[in-house]
PQR file with spaces between the fields and no chain letter, atoms N, CA, C, O and H, PARSE charges and radii, in Angstrom:
ATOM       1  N    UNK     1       0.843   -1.177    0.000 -0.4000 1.5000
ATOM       2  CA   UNK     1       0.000    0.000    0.000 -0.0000 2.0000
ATOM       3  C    UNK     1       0.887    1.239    0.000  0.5500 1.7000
ATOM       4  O    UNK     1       1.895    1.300    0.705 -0.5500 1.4000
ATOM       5  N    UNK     2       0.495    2.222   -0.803 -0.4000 1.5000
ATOM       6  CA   UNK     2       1.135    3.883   -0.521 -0.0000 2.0000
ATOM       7  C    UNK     2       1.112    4.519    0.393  0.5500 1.7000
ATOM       8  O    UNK     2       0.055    4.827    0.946 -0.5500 1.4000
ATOM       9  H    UNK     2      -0.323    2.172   -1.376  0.4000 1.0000
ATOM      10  N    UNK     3       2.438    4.942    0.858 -0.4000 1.5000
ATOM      11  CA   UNK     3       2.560    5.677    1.771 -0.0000 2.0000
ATOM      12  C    UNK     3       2.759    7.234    1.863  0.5500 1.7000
ATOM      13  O    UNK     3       3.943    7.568    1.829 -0.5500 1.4000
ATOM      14  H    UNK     3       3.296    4.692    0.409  0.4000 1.0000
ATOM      15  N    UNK     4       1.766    8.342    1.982 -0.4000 1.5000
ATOM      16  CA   UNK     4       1.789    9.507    1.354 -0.0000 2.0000
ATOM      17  C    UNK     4       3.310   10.007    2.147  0.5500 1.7000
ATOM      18  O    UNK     4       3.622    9.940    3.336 -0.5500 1.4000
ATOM      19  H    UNK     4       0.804    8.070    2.010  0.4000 1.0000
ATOM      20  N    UNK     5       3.862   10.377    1.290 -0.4000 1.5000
ATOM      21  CA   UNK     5       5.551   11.172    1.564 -0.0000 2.0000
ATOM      22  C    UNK     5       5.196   12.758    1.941  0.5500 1.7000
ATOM      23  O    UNK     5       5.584   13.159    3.038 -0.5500 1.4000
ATOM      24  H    UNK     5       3.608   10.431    0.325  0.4000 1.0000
ATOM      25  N    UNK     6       4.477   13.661    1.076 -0.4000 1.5000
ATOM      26  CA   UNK     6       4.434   14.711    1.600 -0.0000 2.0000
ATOM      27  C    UNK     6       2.582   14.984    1.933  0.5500 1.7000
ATOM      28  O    UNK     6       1.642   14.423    1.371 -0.5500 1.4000
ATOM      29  H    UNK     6       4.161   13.335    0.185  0.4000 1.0000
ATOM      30  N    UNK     7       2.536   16.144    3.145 -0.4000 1.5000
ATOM      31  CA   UNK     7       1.259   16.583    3.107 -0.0000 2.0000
ATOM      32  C    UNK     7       0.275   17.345    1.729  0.5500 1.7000
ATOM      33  O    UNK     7       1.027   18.012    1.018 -0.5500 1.4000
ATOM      34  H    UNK     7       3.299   16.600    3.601  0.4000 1.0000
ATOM      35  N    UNK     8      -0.934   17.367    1.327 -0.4000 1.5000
ATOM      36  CA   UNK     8      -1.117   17.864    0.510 -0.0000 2.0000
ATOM      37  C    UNK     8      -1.507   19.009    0.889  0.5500 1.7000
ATOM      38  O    UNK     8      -1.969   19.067    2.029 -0.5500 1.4000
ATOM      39  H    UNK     8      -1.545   16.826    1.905  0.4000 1.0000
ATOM      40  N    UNK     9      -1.440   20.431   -0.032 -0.4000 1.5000
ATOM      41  CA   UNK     9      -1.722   21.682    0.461 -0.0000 2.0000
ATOM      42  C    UNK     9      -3.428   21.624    0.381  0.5500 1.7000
ATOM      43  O    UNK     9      -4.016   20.610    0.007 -0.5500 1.4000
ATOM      44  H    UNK     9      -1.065   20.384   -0.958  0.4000 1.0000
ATOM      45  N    UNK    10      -4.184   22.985    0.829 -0.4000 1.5000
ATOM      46  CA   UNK    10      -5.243   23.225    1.168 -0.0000 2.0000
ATOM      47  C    UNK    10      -6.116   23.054    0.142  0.5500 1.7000
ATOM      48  O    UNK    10      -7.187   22.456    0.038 -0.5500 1.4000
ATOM      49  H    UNK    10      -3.706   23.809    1.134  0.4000 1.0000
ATOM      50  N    UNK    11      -5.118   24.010   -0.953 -0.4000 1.5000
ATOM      51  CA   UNK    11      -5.589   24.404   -2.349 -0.0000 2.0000
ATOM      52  C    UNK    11      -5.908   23.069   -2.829  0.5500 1.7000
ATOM      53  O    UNK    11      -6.935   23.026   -3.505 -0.5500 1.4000
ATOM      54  H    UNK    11      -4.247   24.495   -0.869  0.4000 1.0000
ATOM      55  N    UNK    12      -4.959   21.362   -2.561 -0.4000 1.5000
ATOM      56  CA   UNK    12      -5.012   20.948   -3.095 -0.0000 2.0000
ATOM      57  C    UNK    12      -6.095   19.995   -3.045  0.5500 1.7000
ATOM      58  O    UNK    12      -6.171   19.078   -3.863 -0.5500 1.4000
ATOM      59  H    UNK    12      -4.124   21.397   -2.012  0.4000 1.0000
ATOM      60  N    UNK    13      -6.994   20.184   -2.057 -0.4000 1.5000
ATOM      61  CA   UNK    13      -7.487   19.152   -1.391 -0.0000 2.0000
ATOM      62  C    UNK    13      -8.834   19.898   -1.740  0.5500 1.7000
ATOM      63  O    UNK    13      -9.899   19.390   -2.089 -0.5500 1.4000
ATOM      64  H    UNK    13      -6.932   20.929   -1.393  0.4000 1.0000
ATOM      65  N    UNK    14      -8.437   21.595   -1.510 -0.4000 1.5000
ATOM      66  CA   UNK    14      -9.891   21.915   -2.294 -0.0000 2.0000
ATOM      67  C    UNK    14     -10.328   21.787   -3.793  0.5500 1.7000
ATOM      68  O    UNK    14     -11.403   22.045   -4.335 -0.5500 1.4000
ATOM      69  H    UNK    14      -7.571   22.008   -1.227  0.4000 1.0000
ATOM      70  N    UNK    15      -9.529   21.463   -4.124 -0.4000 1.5000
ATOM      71  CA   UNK    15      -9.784   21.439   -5.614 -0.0000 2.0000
ATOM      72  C    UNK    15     -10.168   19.676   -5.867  0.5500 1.7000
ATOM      73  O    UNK    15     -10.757   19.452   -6.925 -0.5500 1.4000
ATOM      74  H    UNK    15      -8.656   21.254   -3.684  0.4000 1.0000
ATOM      75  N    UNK    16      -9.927   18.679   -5.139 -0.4000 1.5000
ATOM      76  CA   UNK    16     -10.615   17.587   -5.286 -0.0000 2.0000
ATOM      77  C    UNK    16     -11.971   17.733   -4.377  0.5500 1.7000
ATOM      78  O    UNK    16     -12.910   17.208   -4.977 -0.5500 1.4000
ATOM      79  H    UNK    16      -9.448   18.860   -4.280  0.4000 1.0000
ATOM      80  N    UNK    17     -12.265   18.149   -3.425 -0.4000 1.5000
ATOM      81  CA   UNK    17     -13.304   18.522   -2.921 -0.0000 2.0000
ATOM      82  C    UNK    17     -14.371   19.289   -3.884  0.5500 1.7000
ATOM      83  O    UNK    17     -15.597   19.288   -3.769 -0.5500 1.4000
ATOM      84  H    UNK    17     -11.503   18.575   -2.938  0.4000 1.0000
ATOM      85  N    UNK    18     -13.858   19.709   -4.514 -0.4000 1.5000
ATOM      86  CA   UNK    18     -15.311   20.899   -5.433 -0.0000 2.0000
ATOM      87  C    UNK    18     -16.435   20.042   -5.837  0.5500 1.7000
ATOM      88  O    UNK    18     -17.622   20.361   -5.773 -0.5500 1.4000
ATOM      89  H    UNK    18     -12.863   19.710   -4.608  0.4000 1.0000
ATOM      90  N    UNK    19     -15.871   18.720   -6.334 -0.4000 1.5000
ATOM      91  CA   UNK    19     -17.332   17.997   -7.038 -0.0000 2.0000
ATOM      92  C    UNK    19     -18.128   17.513   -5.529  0.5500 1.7000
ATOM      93  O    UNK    19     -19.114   16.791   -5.680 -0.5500 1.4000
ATOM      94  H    UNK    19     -14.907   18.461   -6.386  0.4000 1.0000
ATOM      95  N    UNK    20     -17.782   17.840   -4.260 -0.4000 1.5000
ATOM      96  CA   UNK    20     -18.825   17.159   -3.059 -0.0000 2.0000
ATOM      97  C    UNK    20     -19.810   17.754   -3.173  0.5500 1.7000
ATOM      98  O    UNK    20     -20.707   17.434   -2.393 -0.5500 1.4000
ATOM      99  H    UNK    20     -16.981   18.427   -4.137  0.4000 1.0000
ATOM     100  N    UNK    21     -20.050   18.691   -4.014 -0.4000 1.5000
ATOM     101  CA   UNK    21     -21.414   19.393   -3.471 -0.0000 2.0000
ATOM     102  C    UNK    21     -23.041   18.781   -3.758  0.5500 1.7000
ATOM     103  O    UNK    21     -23.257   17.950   -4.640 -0.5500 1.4000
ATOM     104  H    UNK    21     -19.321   18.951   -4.648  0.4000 1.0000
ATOM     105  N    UNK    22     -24.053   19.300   -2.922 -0.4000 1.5000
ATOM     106  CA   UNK    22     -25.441   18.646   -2.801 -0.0000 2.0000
ATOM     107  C    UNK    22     -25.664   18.986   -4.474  0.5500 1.7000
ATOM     108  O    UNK    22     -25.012   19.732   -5.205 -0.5500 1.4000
ATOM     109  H    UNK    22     -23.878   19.975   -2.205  0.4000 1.0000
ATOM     110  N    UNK    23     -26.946   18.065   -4.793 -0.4000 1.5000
ATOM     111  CA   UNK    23     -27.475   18.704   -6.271 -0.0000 2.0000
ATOM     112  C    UNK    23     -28.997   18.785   -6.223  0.5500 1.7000
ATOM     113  O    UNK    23     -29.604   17.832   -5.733 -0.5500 1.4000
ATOM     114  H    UNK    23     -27.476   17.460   -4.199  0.4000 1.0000
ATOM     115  N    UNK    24     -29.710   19.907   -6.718 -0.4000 1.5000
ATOM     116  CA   UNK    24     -30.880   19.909   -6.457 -0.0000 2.0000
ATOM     117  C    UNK    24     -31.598   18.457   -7.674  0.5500 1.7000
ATOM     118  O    UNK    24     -31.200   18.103   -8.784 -0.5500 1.4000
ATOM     119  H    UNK    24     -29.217   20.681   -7.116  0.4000 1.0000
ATOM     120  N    UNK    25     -32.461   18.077   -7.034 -0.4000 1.5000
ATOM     121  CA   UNK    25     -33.049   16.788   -7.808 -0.0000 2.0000
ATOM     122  C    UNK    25     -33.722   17.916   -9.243  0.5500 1.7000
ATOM     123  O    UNK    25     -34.048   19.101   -9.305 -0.5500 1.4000
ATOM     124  H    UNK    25     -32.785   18.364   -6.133  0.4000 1.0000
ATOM     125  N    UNK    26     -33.682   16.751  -10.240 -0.4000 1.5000
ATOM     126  CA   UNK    26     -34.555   17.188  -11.384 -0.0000 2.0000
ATOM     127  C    UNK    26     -36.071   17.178  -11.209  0.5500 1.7000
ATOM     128  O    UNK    26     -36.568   16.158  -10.731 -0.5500 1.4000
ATOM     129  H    UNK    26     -33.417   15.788  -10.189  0.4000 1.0000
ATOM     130  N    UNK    27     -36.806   18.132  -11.520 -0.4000 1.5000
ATOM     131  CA   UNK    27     -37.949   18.186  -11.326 -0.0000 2.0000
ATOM     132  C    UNK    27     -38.867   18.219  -12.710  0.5500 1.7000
ATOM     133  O    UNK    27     -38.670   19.152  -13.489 -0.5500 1.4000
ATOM     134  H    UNK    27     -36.402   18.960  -11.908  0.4000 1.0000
ATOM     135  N    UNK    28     -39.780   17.302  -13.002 -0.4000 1.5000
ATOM     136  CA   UNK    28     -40.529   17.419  -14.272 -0.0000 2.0000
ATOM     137  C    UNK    28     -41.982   17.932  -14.077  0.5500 1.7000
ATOM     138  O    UNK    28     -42.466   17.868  -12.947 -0.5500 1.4000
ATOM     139  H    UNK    28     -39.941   16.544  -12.369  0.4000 1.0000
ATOM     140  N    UNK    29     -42.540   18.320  -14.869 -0.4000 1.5000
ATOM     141  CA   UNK    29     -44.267   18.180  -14.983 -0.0000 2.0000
ATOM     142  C    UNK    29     -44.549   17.134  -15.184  0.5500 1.7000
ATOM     143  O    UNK    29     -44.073   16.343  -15.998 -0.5500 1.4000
ATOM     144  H    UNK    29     -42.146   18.372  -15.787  0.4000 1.0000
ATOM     145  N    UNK    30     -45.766   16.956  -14.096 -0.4000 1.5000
ATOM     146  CA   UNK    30     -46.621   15.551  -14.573 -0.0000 2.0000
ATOM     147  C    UNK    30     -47.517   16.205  -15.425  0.5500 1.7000
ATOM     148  O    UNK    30     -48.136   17.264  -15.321 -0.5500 1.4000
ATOM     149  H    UNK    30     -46.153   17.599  -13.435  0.4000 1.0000
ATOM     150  N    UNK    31     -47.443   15.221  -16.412 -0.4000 1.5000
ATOM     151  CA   UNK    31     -48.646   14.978  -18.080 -0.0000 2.0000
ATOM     152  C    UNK    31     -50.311   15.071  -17.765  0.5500 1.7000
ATOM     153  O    UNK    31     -51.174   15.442  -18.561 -0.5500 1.4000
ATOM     154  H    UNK    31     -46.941   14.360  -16.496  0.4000 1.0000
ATOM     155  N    UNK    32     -50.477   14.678  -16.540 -0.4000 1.5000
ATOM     156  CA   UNK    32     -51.760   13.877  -15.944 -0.0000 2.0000
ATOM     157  C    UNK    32     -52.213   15.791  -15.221  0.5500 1.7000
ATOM     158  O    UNK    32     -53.031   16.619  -15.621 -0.5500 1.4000
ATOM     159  H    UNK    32     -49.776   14.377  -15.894  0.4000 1.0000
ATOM     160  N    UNK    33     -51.517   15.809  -14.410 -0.4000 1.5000
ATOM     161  CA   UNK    33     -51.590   17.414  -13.198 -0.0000 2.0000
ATOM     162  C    UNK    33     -51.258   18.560  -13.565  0.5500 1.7000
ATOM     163  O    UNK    33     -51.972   19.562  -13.520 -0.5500 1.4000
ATOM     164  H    UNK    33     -50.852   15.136  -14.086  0.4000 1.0000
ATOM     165  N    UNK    34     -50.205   18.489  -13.933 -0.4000 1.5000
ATOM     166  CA   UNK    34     -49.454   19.636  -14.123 -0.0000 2.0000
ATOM     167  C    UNK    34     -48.198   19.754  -12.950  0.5500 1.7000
ATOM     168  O    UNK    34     -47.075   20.100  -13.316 -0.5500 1.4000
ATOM     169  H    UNK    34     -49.625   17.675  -13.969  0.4000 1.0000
ATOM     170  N    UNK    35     -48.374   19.561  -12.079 -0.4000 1.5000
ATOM     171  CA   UNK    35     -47.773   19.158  -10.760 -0.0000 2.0000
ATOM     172  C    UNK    35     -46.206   18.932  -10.969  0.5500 1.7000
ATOM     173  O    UNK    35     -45.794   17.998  -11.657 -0.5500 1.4000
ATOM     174  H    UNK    35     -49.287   19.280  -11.782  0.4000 1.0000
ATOM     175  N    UNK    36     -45.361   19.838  -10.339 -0.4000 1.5000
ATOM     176  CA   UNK    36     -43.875   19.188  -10.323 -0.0000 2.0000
ATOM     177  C    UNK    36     -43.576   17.565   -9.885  0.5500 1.7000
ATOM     178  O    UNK    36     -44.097   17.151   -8.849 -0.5500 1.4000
ATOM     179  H    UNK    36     -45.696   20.597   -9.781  0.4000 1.0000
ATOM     180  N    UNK    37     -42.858   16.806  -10.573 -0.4000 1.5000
ATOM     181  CA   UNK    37     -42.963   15.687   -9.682 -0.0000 2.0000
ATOM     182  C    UNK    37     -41.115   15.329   -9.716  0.5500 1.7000
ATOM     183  O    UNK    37     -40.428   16.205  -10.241 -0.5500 1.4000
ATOM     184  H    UNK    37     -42.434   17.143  -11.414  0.4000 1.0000
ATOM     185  N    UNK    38     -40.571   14.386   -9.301 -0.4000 1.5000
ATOM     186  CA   UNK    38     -39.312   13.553   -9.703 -0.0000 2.0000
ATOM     187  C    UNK    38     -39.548   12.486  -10.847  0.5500 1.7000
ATOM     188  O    UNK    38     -40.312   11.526  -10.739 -0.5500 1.4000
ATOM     189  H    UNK    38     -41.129   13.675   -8.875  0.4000 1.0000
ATOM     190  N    UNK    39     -38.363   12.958  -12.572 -0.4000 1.5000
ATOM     191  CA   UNK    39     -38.386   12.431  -13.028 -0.0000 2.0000
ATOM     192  C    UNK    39     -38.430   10.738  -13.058  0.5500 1.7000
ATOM     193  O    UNK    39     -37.747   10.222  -12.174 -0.5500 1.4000
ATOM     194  H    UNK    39     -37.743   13.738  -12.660  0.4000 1.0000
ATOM     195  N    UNK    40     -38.964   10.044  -13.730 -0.4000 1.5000
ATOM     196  CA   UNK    40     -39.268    8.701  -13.781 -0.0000 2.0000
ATOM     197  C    UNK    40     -39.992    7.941  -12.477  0.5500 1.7000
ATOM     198  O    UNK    40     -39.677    6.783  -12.205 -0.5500 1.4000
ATOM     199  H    UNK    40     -39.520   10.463  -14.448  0.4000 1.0000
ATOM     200  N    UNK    41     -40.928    8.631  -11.737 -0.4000 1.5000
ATOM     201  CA   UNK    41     -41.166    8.451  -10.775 -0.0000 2.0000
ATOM     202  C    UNK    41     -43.226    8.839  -10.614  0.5500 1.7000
ATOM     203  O    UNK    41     -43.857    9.840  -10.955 -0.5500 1.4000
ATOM     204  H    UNK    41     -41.184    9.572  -11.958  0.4000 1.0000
ATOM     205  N    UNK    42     -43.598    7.804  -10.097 -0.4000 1.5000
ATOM     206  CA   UNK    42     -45.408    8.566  -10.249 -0.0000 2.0000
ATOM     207  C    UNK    42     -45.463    9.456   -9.082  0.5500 1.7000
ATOM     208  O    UNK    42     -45.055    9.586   -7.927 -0.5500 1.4000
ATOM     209  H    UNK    42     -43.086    6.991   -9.820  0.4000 1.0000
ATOM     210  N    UNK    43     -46.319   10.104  -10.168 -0.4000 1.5000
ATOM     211  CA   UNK    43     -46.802   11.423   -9.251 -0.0000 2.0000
ATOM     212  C    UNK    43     -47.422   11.475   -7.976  0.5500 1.7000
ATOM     213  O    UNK    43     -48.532   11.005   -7.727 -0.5500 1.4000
ATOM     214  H    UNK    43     -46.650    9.998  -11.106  0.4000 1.0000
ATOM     215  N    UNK    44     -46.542   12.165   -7.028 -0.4000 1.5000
ATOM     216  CA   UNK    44     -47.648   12.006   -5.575 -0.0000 2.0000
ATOM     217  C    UNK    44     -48.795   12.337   -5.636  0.5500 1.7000
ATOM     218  O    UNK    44     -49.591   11.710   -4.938 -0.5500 1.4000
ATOM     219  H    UNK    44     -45.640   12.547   -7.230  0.4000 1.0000
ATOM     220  N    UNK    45     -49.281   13.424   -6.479 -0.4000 1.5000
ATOM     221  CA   UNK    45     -50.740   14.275   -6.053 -0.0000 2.0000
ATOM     222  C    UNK    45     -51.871   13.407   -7.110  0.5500 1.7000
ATOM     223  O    UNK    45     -53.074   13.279   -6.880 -0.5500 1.4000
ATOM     224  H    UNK    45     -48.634   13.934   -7.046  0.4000 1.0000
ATOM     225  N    UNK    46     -51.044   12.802   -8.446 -0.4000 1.5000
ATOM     226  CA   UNK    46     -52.357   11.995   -9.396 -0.0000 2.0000
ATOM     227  C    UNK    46     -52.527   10.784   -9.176  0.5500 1.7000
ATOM     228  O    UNK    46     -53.593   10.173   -9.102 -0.5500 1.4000
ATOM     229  H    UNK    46     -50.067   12.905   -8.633  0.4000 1.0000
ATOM     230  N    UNK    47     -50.593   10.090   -8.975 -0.4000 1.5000
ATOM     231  CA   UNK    47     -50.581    8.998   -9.283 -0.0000 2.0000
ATOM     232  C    UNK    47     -50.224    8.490  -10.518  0.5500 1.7000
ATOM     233  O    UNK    47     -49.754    7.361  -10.655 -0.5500 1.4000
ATOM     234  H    UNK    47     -49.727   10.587   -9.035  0.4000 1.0000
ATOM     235  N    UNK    48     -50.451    9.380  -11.558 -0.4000 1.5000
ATOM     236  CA   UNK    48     -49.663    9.188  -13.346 -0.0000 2.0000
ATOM     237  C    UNK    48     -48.542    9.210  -13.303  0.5500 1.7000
ATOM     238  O    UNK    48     -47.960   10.066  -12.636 -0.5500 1.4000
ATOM     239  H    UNK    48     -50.833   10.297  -11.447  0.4000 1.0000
ATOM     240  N    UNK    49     -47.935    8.334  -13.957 -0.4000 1.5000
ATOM     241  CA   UNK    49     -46.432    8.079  -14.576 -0.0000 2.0000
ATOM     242  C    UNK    49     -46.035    9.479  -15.254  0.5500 1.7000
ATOM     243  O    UNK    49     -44.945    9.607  -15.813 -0.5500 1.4000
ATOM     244  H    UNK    49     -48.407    7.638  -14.498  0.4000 1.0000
């Protein structure tokens, strides 16, 4: 196994860190409501795909 030789700087650790961030979910119209829902997922308020 590797044994890290030097510390990594701040910069460097932030710059692999950048992709951690939250992502807001995709939100579609349901066909059926109109209603925001989560893609590929039935609608809470109709029940339509």
């Amino acid at each position: 196994m590797a044994v890290q030789q030097r510390r990594n700087s701040k910069t460097r650790t932030a710059k692999r860190r950048t992709h951690y961030k939250l992502m807001a979910p995709t939100l579609v119209k349901c066909p059926g409501c109109g209603e925001l829902k989560l893609a590929h997922r039935a609608c809470p308020n109709c029940g339509h795909k």
